[in-house]
C-alpha positions in Angstrom: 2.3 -11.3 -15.6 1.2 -7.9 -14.6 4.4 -5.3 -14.0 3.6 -5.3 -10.9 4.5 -8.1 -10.2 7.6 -8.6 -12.6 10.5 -10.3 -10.4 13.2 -8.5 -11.9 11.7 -5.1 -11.6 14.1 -3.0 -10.5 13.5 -1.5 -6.5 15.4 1.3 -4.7 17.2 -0.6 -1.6 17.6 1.7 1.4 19.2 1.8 5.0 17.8 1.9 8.3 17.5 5.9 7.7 15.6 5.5 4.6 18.4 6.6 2.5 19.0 4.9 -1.0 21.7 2.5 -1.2 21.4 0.6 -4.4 19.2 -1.0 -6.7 18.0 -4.8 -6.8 15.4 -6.8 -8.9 12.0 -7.0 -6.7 12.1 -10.6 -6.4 15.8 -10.4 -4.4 14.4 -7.4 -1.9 11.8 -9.3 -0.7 13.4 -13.1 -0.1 16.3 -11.2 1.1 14.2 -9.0 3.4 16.0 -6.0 2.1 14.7 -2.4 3.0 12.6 -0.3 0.7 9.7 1.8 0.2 6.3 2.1 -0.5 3.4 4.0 -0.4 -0.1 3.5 1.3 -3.5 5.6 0.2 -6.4 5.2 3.0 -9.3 6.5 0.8 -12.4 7.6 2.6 -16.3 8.6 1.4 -17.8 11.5 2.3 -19.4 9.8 5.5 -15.6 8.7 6.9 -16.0 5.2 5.7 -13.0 3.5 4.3 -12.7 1.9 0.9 -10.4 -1.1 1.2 -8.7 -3.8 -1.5 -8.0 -7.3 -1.6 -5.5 -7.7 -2.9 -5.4 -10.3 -6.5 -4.5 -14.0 -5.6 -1.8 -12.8 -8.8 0.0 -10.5 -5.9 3.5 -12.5 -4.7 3.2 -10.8 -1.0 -0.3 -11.5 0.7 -2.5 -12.5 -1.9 -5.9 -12.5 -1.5 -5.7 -10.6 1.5 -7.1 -7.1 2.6 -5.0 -4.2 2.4 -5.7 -0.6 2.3 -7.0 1.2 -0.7 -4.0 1.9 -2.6 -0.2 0.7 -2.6 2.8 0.0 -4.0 6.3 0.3 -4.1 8.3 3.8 -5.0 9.9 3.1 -8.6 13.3 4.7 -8.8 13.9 8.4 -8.7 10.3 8.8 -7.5 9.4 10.4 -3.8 6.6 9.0 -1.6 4.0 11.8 -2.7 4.4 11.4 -6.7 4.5 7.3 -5.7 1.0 7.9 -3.8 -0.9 9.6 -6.8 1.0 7.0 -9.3 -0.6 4.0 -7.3 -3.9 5.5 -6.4 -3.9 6.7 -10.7 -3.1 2.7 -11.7 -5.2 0.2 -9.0 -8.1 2.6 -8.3 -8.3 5.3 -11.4 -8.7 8.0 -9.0 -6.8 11.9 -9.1 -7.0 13.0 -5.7 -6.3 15.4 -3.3 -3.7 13.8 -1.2 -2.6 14.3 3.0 0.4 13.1 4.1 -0.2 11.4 7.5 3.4 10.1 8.3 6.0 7.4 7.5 5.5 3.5 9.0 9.2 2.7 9.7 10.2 -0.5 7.6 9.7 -3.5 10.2 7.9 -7.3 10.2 4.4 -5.7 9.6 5.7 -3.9 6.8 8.1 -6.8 5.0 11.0 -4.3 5.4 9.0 -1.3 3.3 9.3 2.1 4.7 5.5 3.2 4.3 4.3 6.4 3.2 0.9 7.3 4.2 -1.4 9.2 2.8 -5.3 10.3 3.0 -8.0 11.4 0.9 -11.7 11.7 0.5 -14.2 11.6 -2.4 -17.5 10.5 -3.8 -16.2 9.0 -6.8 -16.6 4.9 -7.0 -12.9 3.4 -7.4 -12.1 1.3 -10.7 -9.9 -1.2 -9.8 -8.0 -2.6 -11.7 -8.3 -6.5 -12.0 -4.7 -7.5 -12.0 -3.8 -5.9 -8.8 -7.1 -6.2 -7.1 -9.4 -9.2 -6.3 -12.5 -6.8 -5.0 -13.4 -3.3 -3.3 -15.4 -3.2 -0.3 -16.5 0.0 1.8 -15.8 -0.4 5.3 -17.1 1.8 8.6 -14.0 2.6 10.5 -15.1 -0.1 13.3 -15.4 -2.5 10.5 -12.2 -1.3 9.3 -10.2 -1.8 12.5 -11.4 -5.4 13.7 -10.6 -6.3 9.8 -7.0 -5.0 10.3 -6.6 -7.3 13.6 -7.1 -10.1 11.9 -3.5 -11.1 10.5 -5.6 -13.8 8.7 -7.8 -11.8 6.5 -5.4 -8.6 6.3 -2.2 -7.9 5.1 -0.5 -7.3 8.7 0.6 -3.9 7.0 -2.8 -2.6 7.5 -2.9 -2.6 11.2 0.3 -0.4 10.9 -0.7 2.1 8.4 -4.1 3.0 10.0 -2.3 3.1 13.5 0.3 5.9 11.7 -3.0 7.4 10.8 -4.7 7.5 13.9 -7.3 5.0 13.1 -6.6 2.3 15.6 
């Protein structure tokens, strides 16, 4: 089992202000619906087109479904920013320059996560890594936004994260 998905790693809980409450193993935040964070990297070519996962039929939310470039959730201790480069570091093997667009409150689209968001551009190819991703595909933002309308292909958080961006 990849960490990433490990049921009894260990999540910070938060309130409806995004302040941190307590602790609790991942697999108890999520069939409890308890608030937490994550993190969400849009990453873009040098032509504005969108590189985009989907996700490993391994993952226990979504599987098999597209999803932005990079995510995850913040370990504990760690901010949204140092989450951002941690996640984009492990399921793509990128070091990039990162924006912070804004924060997705936690809600139904986002399974209770509040969502950093954060953009970046290069020209290098992602190498993504097989346990947390099923394929790569390079989308143009059109393709990009009828993709994250369609609840069946896409993780509904996409449609959320690309709004807080601007995209849609």
């Amino acid at each position: 089992m990849s960490p990433a998905q490990d049921p009894n790693e260990l999540l910070p809980v938060v309130d409806d202000q995004d302040r941190q409450v307590g602790l609790a193993p991942r697999a108890q935040v999520h069939s409890q619906g308890l608030l937490h964070r994550a993190v969400h990297v849009l990453v873009f070519d040098p032509q504005g087109n969108l590189w985009l996962q989907r996700r490993s039929q391994a993952k226990d939310t979504y599987p098999g479904m597209w999803t932005s470039s990079a995510s995850g959730h913040l370990d504990p201790g760690e901010d949204y920013f140092a989450a951002a480069q941690r996640e984009l570091r492990e399921e793509l093997g990128l070091s990039l320059e990162l924006a912070y667009v804004g924060k997705v409150p936690a809600g139904p689209a986002t399974q209770g996560e509040f969502s950093g968001v954060f953009r970046a551009r290069t020209d290098q190819q992602p190498a993504p890594d097989p346990e947390e991703i099923a394929e790569m595909g390079l989308f143009s933002l059109a393709e990009a936004r009828a993709m994250a309308a369609d609840h069946s292909r896409c993780a509904p958080s996409l449609e959320a994260v690309m709004r807080c961006a601007g995209l849609v």
